[in-house]
C-alpha positions in Angstrom: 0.0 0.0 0.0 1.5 3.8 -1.3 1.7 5.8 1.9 -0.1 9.1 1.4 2.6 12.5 0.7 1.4 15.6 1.6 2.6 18.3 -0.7 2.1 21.8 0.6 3.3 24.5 -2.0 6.2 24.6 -4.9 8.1 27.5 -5.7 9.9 27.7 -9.0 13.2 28.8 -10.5 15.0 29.2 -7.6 19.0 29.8 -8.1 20.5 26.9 -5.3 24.2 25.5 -5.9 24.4 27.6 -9.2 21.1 25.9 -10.5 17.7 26.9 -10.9 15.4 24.3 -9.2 12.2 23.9 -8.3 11.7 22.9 -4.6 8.7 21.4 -2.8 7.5 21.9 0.5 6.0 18.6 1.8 5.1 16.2 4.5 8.0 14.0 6.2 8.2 10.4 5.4 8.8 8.0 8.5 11.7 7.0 6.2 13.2 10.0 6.2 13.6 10.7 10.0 17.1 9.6 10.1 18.3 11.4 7.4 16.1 15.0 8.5 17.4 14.4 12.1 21.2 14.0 10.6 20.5 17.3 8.5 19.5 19.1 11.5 22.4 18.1 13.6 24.8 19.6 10.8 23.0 22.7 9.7 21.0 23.8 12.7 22.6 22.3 15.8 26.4 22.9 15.1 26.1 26.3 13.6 24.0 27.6 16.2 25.9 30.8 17.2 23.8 30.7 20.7 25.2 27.0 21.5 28.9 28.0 20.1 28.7 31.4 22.8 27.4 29.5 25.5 29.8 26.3 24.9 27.5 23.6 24.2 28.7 22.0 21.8 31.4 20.9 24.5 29.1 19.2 26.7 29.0 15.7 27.2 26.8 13.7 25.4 24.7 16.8 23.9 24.3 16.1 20.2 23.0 12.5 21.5 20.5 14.4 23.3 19.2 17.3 20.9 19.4 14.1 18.3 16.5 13.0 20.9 14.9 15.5 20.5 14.3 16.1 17.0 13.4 12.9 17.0 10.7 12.9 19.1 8.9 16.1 17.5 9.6 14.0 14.2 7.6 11.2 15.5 4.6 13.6 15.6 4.4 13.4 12.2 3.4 17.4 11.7 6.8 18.4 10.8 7.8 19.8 6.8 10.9 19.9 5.0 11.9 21.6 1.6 13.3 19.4 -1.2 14.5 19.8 -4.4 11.8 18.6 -6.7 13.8 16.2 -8.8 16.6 15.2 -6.7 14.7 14.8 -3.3 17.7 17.3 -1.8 17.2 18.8 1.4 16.9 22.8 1.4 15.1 23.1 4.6 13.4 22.0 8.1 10.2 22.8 10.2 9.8 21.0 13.2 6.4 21.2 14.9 4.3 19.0 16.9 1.1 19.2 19.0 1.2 20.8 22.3 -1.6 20.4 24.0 -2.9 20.8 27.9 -5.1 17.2 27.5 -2.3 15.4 26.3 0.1 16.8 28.6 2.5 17.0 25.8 5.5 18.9 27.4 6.0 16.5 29.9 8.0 14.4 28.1 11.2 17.3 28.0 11.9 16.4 31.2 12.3 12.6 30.1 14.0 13.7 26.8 16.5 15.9 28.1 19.4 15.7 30.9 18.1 18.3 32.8 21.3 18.7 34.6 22.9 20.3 31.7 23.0 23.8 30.7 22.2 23.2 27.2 18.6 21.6 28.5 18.3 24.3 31.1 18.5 26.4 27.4 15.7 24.5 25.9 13.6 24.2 29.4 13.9 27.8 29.5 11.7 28.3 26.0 9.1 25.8 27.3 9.0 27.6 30.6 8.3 30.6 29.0 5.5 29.4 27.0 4.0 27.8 30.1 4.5 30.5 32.4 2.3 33.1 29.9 -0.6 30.4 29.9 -0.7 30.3 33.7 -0.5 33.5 33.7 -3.3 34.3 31.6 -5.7 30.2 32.0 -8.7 32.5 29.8 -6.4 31.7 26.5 -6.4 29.0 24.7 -3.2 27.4 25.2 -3.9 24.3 22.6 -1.5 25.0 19.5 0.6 23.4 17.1 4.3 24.3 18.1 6.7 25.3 16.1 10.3 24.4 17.8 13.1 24.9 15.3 13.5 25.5 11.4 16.1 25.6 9.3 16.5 27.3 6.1 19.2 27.3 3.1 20.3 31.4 3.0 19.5 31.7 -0.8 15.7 30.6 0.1 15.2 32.7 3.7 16.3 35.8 1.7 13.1 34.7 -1.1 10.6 36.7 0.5 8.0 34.7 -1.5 9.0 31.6 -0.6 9.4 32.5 3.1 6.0 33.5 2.8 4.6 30.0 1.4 6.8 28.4 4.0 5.2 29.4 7.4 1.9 29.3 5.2 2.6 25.6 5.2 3.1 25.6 8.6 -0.2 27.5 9.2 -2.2 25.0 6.8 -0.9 21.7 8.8 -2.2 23.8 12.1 -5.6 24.4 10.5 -6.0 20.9 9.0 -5.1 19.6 12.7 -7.7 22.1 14.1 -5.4 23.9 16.1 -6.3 27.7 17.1 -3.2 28.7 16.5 0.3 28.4 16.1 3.3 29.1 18.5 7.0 29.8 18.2 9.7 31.0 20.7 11.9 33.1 18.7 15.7 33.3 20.8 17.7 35.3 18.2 17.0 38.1 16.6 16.9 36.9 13.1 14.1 34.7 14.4 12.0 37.5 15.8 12.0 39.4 12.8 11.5 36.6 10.5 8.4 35.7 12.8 7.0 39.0 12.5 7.2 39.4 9.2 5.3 36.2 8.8 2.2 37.8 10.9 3.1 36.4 14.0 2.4 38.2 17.2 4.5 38.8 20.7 2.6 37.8 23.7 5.9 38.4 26.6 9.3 39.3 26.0 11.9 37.4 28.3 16.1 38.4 29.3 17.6 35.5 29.4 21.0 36.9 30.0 19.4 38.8 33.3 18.2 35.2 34.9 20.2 33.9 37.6 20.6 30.0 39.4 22.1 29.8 42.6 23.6 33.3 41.9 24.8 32.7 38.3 23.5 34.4 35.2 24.4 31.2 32.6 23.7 33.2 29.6 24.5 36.8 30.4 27.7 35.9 27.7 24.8 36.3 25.3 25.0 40.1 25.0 28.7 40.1 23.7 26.5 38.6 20.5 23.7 40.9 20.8 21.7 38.0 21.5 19.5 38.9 25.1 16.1 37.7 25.1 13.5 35.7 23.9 9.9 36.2 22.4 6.7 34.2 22.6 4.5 34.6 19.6 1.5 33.3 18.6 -0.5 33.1 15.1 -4.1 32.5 15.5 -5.4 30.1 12.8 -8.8 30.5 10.4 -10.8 27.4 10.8 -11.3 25.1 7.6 -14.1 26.3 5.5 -17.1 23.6 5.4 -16.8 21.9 1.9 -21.0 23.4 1.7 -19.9 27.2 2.3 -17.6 27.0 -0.9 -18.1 28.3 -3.7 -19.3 25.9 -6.1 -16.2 24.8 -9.4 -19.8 24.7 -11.7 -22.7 26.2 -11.9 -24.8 23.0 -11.4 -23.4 22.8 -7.6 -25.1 25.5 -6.6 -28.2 23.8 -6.0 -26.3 21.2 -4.0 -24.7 23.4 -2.1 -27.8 24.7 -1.2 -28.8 22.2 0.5 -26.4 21.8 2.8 -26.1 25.4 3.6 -27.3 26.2 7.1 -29.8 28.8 6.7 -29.8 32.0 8.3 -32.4 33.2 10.6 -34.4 35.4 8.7 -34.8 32.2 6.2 -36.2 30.0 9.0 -38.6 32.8 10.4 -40.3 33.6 7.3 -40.3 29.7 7.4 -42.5 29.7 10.2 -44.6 32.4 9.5 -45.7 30.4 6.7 -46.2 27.7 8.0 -48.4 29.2 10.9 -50.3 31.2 7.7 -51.1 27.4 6.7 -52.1 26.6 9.9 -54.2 29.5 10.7 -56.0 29.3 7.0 -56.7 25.1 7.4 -58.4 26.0 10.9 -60.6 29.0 9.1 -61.4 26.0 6.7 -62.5 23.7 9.2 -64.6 26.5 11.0 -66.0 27.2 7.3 -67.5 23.7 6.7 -68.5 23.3 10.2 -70.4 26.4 10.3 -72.2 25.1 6.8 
């Protein structure tokens, strides 16, 4: 049996490696878990300039453990990638999974992570963040589809277009999974503008390089990169449109559609108006013949 590809947007002629391509923007194969987790490790995890100020990378054990990670958002089966069309190349990541309050989905960081490290304590901290607004405001909706990460080749984040049907994507797998909306904790700069520009909107603003443990501000090295806080945004999703409120491909569905079109209340008042006119007008027929 063909396992069912999802295939979000294309974009065309784009100049990568001295070629135009056409790339895709699609659905993650469970085949291809490995091979998006071993892309991630090289072009998002290494070169992360937060990691390199911080020292990560020299921990112990740490690209075992953000391989983890990925992994387990992967297994979600929500996440996209960006491919060359003919090739299958990798040009890009999203990683996003459903976070929800029912399914106490961010418990599991605590089992994913080694908590006593500092790089965890650096991916905790986003999660914390997150939570912390929900608490503080329980009227919200905190239900969303998350997004954690992405990674994108330089040639396409600088296509505003494409950059544009990118985080669409991300927004259509949030509306086809019924989610109100969709989160993303932007730590670098870059991130926060490219969020912004995609419509998203900051709820709180935290300094990370102004927290302290035990007396010890871990990431106040941060602001020798300009790097010192993070951003929770949100992007509230349009629900699917009912196949019946669409407008009809041929003139010949209208009448179908019709049907299944809820009507409004005007429509069903004048309904009953009617039908008490028939009422009232059978009962002056009775009293008619029964008066003759």
């Amino acid at each position: 049996m063909m396992s069912l590809q999802i295939y979000w947007d294309r974009h065309k002629d784009v100049t990568l490696d001295d070629e135009q391509r056409n790339v895709l923007i699609r659905d993650i194969p469970q085949k291809s878990l490995s091979r998006i987790c071993d892309y991630m490790v090289e072009n998002s995890f290494k070169p992360n300039r937060l990691y390199a100020q911080l020292k990560l990378h020299e921990l112990p054990n740490v690209e075992e453990y953000y391989r983890r990670y990925v992994m387990h958002v992967l297994r979600d089966e929500c996440s996209i990638m960006v491919i060359d069309e003919k090739t299958n190349e990798i040009f890009g990541v999203a990683l996003v999974k459903l976070m929800t309050k029912e399914w106490r989905s961010w418990t599991i960081w605590l089992q994913v992570l080694d908590t006593s490290t500092l790089f965890s304590e650096f991916m905790l901290l986003r999660r914390m963040h997150l939570l912390k607004f929900y608490e503080e405001h329980p009227d919200r909706d905190c239900n969303s589809l998350h997004l954690f990460e992405y990674y994108m080749r330089s040639e396409l984040k600088a296509d505003a277009v494409f950059m544009r049907k990118f985080f669409n994507a991300i927004f259509e797998v949030a509306r086809h999974l019924l989610m109100p909306h969709v989160t993303f904790v932007g730590t670098t700069l870059e991130e926060q503008l490219e969020a912004e520009a995609a419509g998203f909107h900051a709820l709180s603003h935290l300094i990370y390089s102004l927290l302290e443990n035990q007396g010890v501000r871990a990431f106040q090295s941060l602001r020798d990169i300009d790097e010192m806080y993070m951003v929770l945004y949100e992007r509230e999703i349009e629900p699917i449109t009912p196949f019946y409120r669409l407008p009809p491909p041929h003139v010949y569905d209208e009448e179908d559609r019709l049907k299944h079109e809820k009507r409004s209340e005007l429509e069903e008042e004048a309904d009953t108006s009617s039908k008490r006119l028939d009422m009232d007008n059978k009962r002056q027929s009775v009293t008619n013949l029964a008066v003759k």
